[in-house]
N, C-alpha and C positions, 0 to 999 in steps of 0.2 A: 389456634388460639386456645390456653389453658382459663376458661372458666373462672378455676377459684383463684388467678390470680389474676390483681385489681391492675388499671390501664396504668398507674402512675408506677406498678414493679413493673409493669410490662418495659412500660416506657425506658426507667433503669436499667433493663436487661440488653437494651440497643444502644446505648451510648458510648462506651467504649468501642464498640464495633463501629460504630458515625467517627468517630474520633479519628480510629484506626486509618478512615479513607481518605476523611474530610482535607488534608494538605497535596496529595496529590488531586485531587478535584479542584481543590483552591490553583494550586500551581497550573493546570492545563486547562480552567476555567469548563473543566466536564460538567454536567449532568450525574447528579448520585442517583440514576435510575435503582441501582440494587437498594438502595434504603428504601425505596416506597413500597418494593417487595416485600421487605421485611415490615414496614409499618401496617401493609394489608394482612402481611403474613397473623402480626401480634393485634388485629382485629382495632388498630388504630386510627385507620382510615377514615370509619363508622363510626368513631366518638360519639360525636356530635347528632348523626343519622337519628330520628325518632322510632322509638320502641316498636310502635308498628307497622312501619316498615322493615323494621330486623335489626336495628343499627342497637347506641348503650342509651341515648337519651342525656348526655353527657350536660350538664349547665358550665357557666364562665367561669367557675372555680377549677374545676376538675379541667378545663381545658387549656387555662391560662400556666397550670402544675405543670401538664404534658407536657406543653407549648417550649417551659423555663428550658424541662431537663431537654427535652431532643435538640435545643441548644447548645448546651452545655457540648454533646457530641460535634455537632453540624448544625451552624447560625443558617448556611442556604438554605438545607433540608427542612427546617425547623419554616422557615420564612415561608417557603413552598406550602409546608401544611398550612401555616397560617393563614392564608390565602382562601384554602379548599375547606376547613373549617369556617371562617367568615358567611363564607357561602349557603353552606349548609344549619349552622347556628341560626342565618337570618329563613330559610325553606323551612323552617318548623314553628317560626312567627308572623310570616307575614303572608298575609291571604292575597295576596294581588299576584301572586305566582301559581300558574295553572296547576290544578293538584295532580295533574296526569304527568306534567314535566315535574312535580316533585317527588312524585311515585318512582318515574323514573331513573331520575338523579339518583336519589335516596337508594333503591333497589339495586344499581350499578356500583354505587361505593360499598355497598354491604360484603358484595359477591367478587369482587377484586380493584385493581389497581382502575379506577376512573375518577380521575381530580378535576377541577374545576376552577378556573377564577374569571372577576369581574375583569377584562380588557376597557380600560376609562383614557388611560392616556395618549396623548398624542403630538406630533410635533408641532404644533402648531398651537394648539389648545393650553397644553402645558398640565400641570393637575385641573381636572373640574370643579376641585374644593375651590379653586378659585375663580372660577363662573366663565361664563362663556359656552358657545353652544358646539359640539363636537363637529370635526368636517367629516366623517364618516356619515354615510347615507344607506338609508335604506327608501326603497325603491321598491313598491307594491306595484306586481304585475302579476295577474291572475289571481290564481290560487297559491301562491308566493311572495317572499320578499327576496330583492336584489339587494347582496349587502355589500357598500366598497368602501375603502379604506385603508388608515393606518394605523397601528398601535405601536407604541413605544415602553417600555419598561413591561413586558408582559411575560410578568413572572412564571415562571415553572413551563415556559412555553416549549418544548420538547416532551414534555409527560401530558401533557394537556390533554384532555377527554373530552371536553365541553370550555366553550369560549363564553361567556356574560358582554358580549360586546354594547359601548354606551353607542347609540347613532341617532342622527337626526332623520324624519324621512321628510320624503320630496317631495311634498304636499305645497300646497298653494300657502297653509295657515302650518307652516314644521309641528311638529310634534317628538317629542324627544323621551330616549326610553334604553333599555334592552332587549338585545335580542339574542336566544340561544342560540348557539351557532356550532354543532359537534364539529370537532378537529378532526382534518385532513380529506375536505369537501374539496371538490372542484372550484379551483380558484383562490384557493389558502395557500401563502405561503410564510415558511418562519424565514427570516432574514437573518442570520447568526451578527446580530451587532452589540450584545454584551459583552464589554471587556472593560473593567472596571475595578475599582482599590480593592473595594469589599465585597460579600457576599457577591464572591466570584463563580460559584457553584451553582447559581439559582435561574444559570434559563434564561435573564428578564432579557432576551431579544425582544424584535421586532415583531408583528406578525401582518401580514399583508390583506385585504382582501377584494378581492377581481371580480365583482358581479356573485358574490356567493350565494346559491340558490338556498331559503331555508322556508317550511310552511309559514302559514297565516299566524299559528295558533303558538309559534316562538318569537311571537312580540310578547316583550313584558312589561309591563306596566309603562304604557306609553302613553305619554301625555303632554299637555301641552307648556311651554319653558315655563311660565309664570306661576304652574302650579308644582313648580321645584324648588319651591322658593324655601322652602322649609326642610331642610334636611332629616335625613332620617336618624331619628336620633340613638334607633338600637344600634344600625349599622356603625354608627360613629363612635358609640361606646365603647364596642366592644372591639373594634379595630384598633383603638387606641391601646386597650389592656391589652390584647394580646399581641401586639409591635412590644410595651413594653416588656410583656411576660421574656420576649425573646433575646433583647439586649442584655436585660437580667439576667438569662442565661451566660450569654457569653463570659459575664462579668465573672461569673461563677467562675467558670471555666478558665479563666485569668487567673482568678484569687487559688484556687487547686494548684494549678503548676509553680503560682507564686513560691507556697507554703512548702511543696516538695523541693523548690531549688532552696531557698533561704534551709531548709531543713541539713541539705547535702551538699551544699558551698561550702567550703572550706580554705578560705584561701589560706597561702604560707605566711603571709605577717600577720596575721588575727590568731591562727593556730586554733581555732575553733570556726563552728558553726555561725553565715549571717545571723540564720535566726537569734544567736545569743546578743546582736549589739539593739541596745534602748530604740534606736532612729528607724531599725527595720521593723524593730517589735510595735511603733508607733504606728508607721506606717502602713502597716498591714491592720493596724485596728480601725485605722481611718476607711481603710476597703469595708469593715467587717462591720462600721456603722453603716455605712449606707447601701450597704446591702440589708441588713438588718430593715432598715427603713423601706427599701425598695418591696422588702418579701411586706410588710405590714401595706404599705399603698395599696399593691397588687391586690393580694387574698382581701383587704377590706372590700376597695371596688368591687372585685369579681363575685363576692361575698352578697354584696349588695345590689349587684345586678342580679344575681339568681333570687335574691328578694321581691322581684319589681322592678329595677332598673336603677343603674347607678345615672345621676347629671352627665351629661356630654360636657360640661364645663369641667366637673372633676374628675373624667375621665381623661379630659385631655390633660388637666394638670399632672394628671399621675402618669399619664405618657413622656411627659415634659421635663418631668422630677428624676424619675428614673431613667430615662434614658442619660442624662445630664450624669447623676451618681455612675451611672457604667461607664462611661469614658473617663470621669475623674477614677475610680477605682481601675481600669487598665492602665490609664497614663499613670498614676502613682506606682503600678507594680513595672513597668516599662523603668521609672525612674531610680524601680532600688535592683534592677536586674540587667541592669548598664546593655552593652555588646550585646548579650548576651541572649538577651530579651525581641533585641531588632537581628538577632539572626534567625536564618528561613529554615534552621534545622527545628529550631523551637516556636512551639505554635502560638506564641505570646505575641509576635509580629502579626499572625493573623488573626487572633484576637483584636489586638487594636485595631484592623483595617474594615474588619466587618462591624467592631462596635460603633465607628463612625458614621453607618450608617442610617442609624438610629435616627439622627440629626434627619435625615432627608422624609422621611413619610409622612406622608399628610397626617395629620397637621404636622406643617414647620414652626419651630420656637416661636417665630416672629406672629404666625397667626396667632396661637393661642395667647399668647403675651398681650396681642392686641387688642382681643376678644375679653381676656379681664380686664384689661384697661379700660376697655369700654364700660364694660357692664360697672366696675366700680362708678365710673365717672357720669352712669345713667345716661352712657348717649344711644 
């Protein structure tokens, strides 16, 4: 890693190279394990990591910038970070994580490829955003916990370092929490069941677990359901901004290819360039608003969380808004790049299939929509 150049050139300097891989990953639904090399390589990994423990100390601005551009190269890869940043962003806020596992954490991302994400989902349970108490168990025997279960959507699961699994344990009165859980314990197994439109590249199989032996002291913050009642409202903030920092990105990465073909189209009845007819030049302003608009949501919130804290209402709005404008802004360049655009040579197809995925992450339209309805209507 070069020093005096800042995370957001760094970030620039790997995107074409994400770009380069990102359709055959998309097509065979691989693992871009070589981009995390390169993201540890360019001291990307540790953004987030605090100062002292060795990492940059990075806040929601500077990480939601990163987040857009390694987008723009690769939506999975970018997703994957997202994920391991979340993580690490909330390890340098919130005291109810053992400072020796965030020592550790922290110390591991500094010194190479060790990522991390929360494991919450499950078949049965569905998102936790929508309540209900996980079937995953943990199971206190000795000086251990027994952890069984199932996870579904557990992103980046082949790069995986450390699991954040949500469980219930076995107690007479449950108690509900996480628990660190290092990947590839006795009793872990990945289920290769990811095969899906978008964000083909990102891992989110299965991941299994059979009695996983782990200490006492990788319970986290466990507690009892009722006192869950109140979500966490950095965690939610800032998950929000940075889903939308990534959609952003893609959007981006749409409107580029856009401008390049509409530039070097030429068909034989026009005898000129798309870009010279009124309807493409429209159409492409109508991208170049609301992106416009998207980059002002983002850097406000992100802006504003590094202040104190942005609202988890307007965070979720700005999740809602902008991911909404990225799909409008693909589909509109999808609609002036005909064939052209839905063939698998040009990555404008894969742009639209990963931006739809926007739509699915907690929160869904319909929560947030609901959540201001309410709050308008004082119920």
């Amino acid at each position: 890693m070069d020093a005096a150049i800042g995370p957001l050139d760094r970030a620039r300097l790997l995107v074409a190279e994400f770009a380069a891989r990102a359709a055959q990953h998309d097509r065979d639904a691989s693992f871009p394990f070589e981009n995390f090399d390169r993201l540890s390589e360019a001291g990307l990994l540790a953004l987030p990591v605090a100062r002292g423990f060795g990492g940059q100390g990075a806040g929601a601005l500077e990480l939601v910038r990163v987040l857009g551009l390694i987008a723009q190269g690769d939506a999975a890869t970018a997703l994957v970070l997202s994920m391991h940043y979340i993580q690490h962003y909330l390890l340098q806020r919130d005291d109810r994580f053992p400072l020796h596992l965030t020592r550790r954490l922290s110390t591991e991302s500094v010194r190479g490829v060790a990522l991390i994400n929360a494991l919450r989902v499950e078949p049965e349970l569905g998102s936790p955003a929508r309540g209900g108490l996980p079937a995953t168990t943990a199971s206190r025997q000795g000086d251990h916990w027994l952890i069984s279960g199932r996870k579904i959507y557990s992103t980046g699961a082949p790069i995986l370092k450390y699991y954040l699994v949500w469980a219930k344990t076995d107690e007479p009165e449950p108690r509900v929490g996480s628990f660190l859980v290092p990947a590839g314990l006795p009793g872990t197994t990945i289920v290769e069941t990811w095969d899906h439109l978008g964000q083909r590249a990102s891992g989110s199989h299965d991941v299994v677990f059979d009695q996983v032996r782990v200490p006492l002291d990788h319970a986290i913050d466990v507690r009892l359901p009722a006192e869950w009642q109140t979500p966490n409202a950095v965690q939610n903030a800032i998950h929000s901004l940075f889903i939308a920092a990534i959609y952003d990105g893609v959007a981006r990465a749409a409107r580029n290819w856009l401008v390049d073909f509409l530039q070097q189209r030429k068909p034989a009845n026009l005898g000129a360039a798309l870009a010279t007819l009124p309807r493409a030049q429209e159409a492409l302003g109508d991208i170049e608003v609301r992106l416009a608009v998207n980059t002002r949501l983002i850097e406000t919130a992100a802006a504003e969380q590094d202040l104190g804290g942005v609202a988890v209402s307007d965070a979720h709005a700005v999740k809602l808004t902008v991911t909404t404008n990225a799909i409008e802004a693909v589909q509109t360049a999808l609609s002036l790049s005909s064939n052209h655009g839905l063939s698998r040579r040009n990555p404008l197809e894969r742009y639209y299939r990963d931006v739809l995925c926007g739509r699915v992450h907690t929160p869904q339209d319909d929560s947030i929509k609901l959540a201001a309805g309410r709050a308008a209507l004082g119920i």
